[in-house]
N, C-alpha and C positions, 0 to 999 in steps of 0.2 A: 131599935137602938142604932145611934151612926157609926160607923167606922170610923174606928179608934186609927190616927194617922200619925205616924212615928216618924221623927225630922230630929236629923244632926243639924249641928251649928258649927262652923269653923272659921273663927276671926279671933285674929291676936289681941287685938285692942276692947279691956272690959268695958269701954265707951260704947261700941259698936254690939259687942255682945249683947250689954242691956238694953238696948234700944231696940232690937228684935226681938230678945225676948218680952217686952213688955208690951209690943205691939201683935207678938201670937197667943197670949197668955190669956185674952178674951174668950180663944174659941176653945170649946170644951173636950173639941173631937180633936186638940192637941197633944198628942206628947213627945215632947220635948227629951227625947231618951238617951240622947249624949251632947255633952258642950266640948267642944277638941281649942285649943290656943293656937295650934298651927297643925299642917297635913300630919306630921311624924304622928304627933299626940290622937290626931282622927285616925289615922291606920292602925295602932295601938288597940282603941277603944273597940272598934271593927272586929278587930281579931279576937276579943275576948269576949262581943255579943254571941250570944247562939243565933241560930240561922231564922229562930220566930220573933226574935226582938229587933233584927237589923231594920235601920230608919226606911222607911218608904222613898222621902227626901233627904238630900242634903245642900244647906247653904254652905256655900265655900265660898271666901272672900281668897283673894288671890295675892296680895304683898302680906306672909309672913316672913317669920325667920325658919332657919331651920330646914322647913319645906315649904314651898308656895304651893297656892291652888292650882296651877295647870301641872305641876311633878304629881300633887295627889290623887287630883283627878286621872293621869294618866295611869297611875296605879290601881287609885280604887274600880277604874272600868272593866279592868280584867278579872280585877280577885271578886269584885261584888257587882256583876254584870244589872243584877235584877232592880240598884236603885239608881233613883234620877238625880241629876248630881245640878243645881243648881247656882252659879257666879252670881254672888252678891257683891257687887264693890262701887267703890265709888269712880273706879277710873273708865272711861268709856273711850279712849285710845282705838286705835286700828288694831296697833301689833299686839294689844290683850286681848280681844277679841279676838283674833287670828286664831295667837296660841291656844284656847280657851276650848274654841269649837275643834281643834285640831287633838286637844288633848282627850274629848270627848262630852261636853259641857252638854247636858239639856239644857239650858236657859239661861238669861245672863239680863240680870236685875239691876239696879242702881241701888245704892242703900237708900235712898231718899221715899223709896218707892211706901206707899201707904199699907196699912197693916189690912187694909180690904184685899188689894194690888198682889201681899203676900200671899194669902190668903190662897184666892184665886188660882195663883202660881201652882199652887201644892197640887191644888185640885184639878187644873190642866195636865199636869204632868200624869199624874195618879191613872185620873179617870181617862183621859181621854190620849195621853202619848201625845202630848203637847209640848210646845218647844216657846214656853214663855219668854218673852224679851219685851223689856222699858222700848216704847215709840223711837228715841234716840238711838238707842242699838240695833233695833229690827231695820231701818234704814242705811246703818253704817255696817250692817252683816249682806243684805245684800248688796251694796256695795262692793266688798267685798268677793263675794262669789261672781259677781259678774269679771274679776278680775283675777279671778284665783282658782283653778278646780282642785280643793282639797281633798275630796275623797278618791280622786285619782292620784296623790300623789307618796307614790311607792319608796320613795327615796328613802335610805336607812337613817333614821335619828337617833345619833349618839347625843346628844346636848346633854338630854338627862342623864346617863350613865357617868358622864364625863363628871357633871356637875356632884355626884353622889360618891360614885364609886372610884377608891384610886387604882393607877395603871398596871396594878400586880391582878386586884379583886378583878377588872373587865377582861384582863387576859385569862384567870384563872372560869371566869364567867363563860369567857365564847367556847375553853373546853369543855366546860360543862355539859352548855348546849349541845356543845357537836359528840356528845354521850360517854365521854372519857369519865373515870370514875377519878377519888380523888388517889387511890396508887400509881393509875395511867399518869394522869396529870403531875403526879411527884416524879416522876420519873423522866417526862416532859421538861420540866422545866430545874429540873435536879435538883428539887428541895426533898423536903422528910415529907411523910405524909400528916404528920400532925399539924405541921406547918400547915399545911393545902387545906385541911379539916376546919382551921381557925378562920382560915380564910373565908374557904365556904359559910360558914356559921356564920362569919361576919358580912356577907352577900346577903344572905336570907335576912338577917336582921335590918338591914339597910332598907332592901326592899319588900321587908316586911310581909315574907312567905313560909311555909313554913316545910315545901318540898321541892325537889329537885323537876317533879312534871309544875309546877306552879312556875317556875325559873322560867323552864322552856315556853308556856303557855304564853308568859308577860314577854319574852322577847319579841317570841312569832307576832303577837298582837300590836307590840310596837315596833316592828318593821324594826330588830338590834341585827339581825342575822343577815 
């Protein structure tokens, strides 16, 4: 019997939704175990799998609302390290691919790409730690690196914080990190502690965690600190 292959879907647009699914819907060794409308709704979905149903793959289209693909991705890498996170889109720009591999992307697809094409993708990643990319993108990524060393590059990234969280939730956040509890912090910043508790609660909902070593883990990992 073949291994059974579990893949998320995440694209806003039900045009685009159906059109993958109808082109994976062939192969029998699919299943198809979450459809998300944008990142927020896939980290959601994530959180309420058990650890033996989480997708093997996920396609991530990168212009929603809400949350885009490279904020998800940079989330889902740290909380669900073990699957491969695949950019399905139609745009093949420089600075989306950039952000894309930067945020931690295995692979970066065109939607156009054929239902063999997908196929394939799943099974490079799965089996073999493959780094699938449409002909047009593999040429425009190295590109890229011949111009850019991204994995060298240490620099702190606020963008997503910025974009997400507001200026009380990052300040109440970097105490966090730095292992202040929420009394310390009340005390810090001279609010109540219930005040600082809401806050917090509203940090982990945002970034859709659900402890305080989870917080610290996604900063370290994305160079907040």
């Amino acid at each position: 019997m073949s291994k059974i292959l579990r893949i998320g879907l995440v694209d806003d647009k039900l045009v685009n939704r159906t059109s993958i699914v109808n082109k994976l819907k062939p192969y029998k060794d699919i299943d198809l175990c979450f459809i998300a409308i944008n990142g927020s709704d896939c980290l959601d979905q994530l959180k309420g799998l058990p650890p033996d149903k989480l997708p093997h793959v996920i396609f991530m289209d990168l212009e929603m609302p809400i949350m885009d693909g490279v904020q998800t991705i940079q989330l889902a890498r740290t909380l669900y390290p073990d699957i491969f996170y695949i950019v399905l889109t139609v745009f093949d720009d420089d600075d989306k691919i950039f952000e894309a591999i930067k945020a931690g992307a295995h692979g970066y697809l065109l939607k156009e790409e054929s239902a063999v094409n997908l196929y394939d993708a799943i099974i490079n990643a799965i089996d073999n730690n493959g780094a699938p990319m449409s002909a047009a993108i593999a040429r425009k990524t190295l590109s890229l690196l011949s111009r850019a060393n991204i994995t060298g590059n240490k620099k702190t990234d606020t963008s997503f914080l910025d974009s997400l969280l507001t200026d009380r939730e990052k300040e109440i956040l970097t105490h966090t990190i730095n292992g202040a509890d929420a009394k310390r912090i009340a005390s810090i910043l001279e609010l109540s502690v219930l005040t600082i508790r809401k806050h917090i609660s509203n940090i982990y909902n945002k970034l859709h965690v659900n402890s305080k070593a989870q917080v610290i883990n996604l900063a370290h990992k994305n160079n907040w600190v």
